[in-house]
C-alpha positions, 0 to 999 in steps of 0.5 A: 454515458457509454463508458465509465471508470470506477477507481475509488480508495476505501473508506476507511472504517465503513467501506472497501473499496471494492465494496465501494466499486460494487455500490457504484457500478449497480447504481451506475447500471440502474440508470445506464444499462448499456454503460460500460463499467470498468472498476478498478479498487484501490489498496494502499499496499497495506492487507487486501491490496492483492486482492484488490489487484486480482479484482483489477486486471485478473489473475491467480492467488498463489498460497506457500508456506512461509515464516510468520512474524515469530519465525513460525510456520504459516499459509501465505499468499500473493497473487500473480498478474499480467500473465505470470509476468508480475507478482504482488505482494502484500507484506501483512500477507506473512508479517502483518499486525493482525497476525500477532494478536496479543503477542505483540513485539516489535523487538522480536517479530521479523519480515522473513517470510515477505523474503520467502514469497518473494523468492518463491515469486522469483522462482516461479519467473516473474519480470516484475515484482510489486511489495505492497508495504502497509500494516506491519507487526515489525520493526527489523528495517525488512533485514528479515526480507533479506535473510530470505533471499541470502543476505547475511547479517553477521556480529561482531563474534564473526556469526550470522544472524537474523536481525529483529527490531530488537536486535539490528544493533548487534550487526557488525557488516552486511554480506550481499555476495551471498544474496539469491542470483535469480532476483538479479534482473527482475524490476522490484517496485514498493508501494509506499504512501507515507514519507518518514523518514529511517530514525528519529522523531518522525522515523519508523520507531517513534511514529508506527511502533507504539501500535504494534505494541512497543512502550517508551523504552522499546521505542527508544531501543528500537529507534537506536537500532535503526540509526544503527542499521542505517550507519551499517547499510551506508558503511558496507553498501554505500546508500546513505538512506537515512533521510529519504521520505518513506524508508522508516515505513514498515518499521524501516522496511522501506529502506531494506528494500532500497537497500536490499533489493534496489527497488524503487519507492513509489506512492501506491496509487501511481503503482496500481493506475501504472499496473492496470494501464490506467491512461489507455483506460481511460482515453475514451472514457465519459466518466471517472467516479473516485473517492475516499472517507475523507477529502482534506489537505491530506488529499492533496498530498498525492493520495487516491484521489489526487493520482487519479485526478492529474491523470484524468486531467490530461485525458480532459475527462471529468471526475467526480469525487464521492467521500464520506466528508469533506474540509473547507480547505480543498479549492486547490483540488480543482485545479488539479483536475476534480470536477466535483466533490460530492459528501455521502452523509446526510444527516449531521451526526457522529461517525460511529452512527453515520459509518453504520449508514455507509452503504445506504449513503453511498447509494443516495449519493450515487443515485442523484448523481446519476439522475442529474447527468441523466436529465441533462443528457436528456 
């Protein structure tokens, strides 16, 4: 093999994916020393996705001093891609769950630094920003992300304020006029891979507050809040948003990006194959090696594996798929352009035994992979 692309999703509890890229490229040069390797580690939008972004195409880690969750001050980061012309961002850069350690509260945690980077990001003259959503602490419909740049919130007493979870219910209008004139023409994109919907039982409060801390009554509070919020933006900004999948991701911060910012919702692997030139990659290519911890109906359902296998399939290059395990149910994956699905763990036993032996399982894997295409190469 002269040229292989690696683009694998992390496996989730064991592995990142640029550990996963590391693993494969040293087996990779093992058996095929000339071989080029180009390794592209996927993030769903969640924490690590601008380093996995940096690692992909290059580029520079930007640091500033933001708001964290409790509107306290705080180091963040994103990184800057394509010569200074794209931004990533990473909201659990600044409003992430880890951040909250035993404060957790979604009724008073805010996005308002994701704003500041982004309006930093802005400044610096970037054409093109990318808001990774994923791993969030809140629950303010990204009215926080708003506030940063200009956006005002005002109460039924005439006052502006800065909306939490907790609070979304007290706005009474949205003021856009006074939003920040330098993100006019810049092309804002959000990563987002799931498809709840605003409010309800399959909405942002219901489904994801409870993990950052919310009981039964918050979680109904809450839930009003973002009806609310949702009446308001259709109301005063004509988008009725309620139903579109993926605006309750992020505690509704998907919807405060369209609503906001305009931006587009898109699934997180298309996001990442489209920023790193992924169909140029790839026309020459013998090989793309991709995976996750687990291939099932859920695979199918246009995460890693699948967006990069339909690209593949157009290029007429194979694709071998590496996971930790795998359902009976994914004959449908072939049609879409996997060659093979290959499971690393050896020996039938628990999770929490067999996670330990991820790395070690991966190697195996990869090695006999290699020794196969190499012997029949011969």
């Amino acid at each position: 093999m002269k040229k292989v692309v690696l683009v694998p999703d992390s496996f989730k509890g064991t592995m990142s994916s640029s550990k996963v890229c590391e693993i494969m490229e040293k087996k990779i040069k093992e058996h095929f020393p000339q071989c080029q390797v180009i390794s592209i580690p996927v993030a769903d939008g969640g924490e690590g996705s601008v380093d996995c972004f940096l690692a992909a195409v290059g580029g520079e880690k930007i640091e500033i001093e933001v708001k964290n969750p409790y509107f306290e001050d705080m180091k963040a980061f994103y990184g800057m891609i394509d010569n200074g012309k794209t931004a990533v961002i990473e909201m659990a850069a600044c409003a992430g769950l880890p951040l909250v350690e035993d404060r957790k509260n979604p009724a008073k945690t805010t996005t308002y630094g994701v704003g500041q980077l982004i309006l930093d990001a802005a400044r610096r003259g970037v054409k093109k920003i990318i808001v990774g959503l994923g791993g969030s602490c809140t629950n303010d419909g990204g009215c926080g992300v708003a506030a940063a740049v200009g956006v005002k919130f005002i109460n039924k007493n005439g006052d502006e304020f800065i909306p939490t979870g907790g609070t979304l219910q007290e706005i009474d209008r949205i003021d856009m006029s006074g939003k920040a004139e330098i993100l006019r023409n810049i092309e804002i994109i959000t990563m987002c891979d799931i498809d709840n919907p605003m409010y309800g039982p399959n909405g942002a409060a219901h489904v994801f507050a409870p993990q950052k801390g919310a009981d039964r009554e918050m979680v109904l509070h809450l839930d009003k809040g973002v009806k609310h919020l949702s009446e308001i933006i259709k109301k005063d900004l004509n988008k009725d948003l309620a139903e579109v999948p993926g605006t309750g991701a992020a505690g509704a911060m998907g919807a405060g990006m369209m609503a906001f910012f305009d931006s587009t919702l898109q699934m997180g692997i298309e996001t990442v194959l489209d920023t790193v030139k992924f169909d140029s990659l790839i026309h020459d290519a013998d090989m793309i090696f991709t995976g996750e911890g687990k291939i099932d109906g859920q695979s199918l359902r246009g995460k890693v594996v699948m967006g990069v296998a339909k690209r593949a399939y157009a290029a007429k290059v194979p694709v071998i798929v590496i996971a930790g395990g795998a359902e009976l149910d994914i004959d449908e994956i072939y049609d879409f352009g996997v060659t093979s699905v290959f499971t690393i763990n050896r020996l039938p036993e628990d999770f929490e035994k067999s996670r330990l032996k991820s790395i070690e399982n991966l190697s195996f894997t990869m090695d006999n992979i290699l020794r196969l295409i190499k012997k029949m190469k011969e």
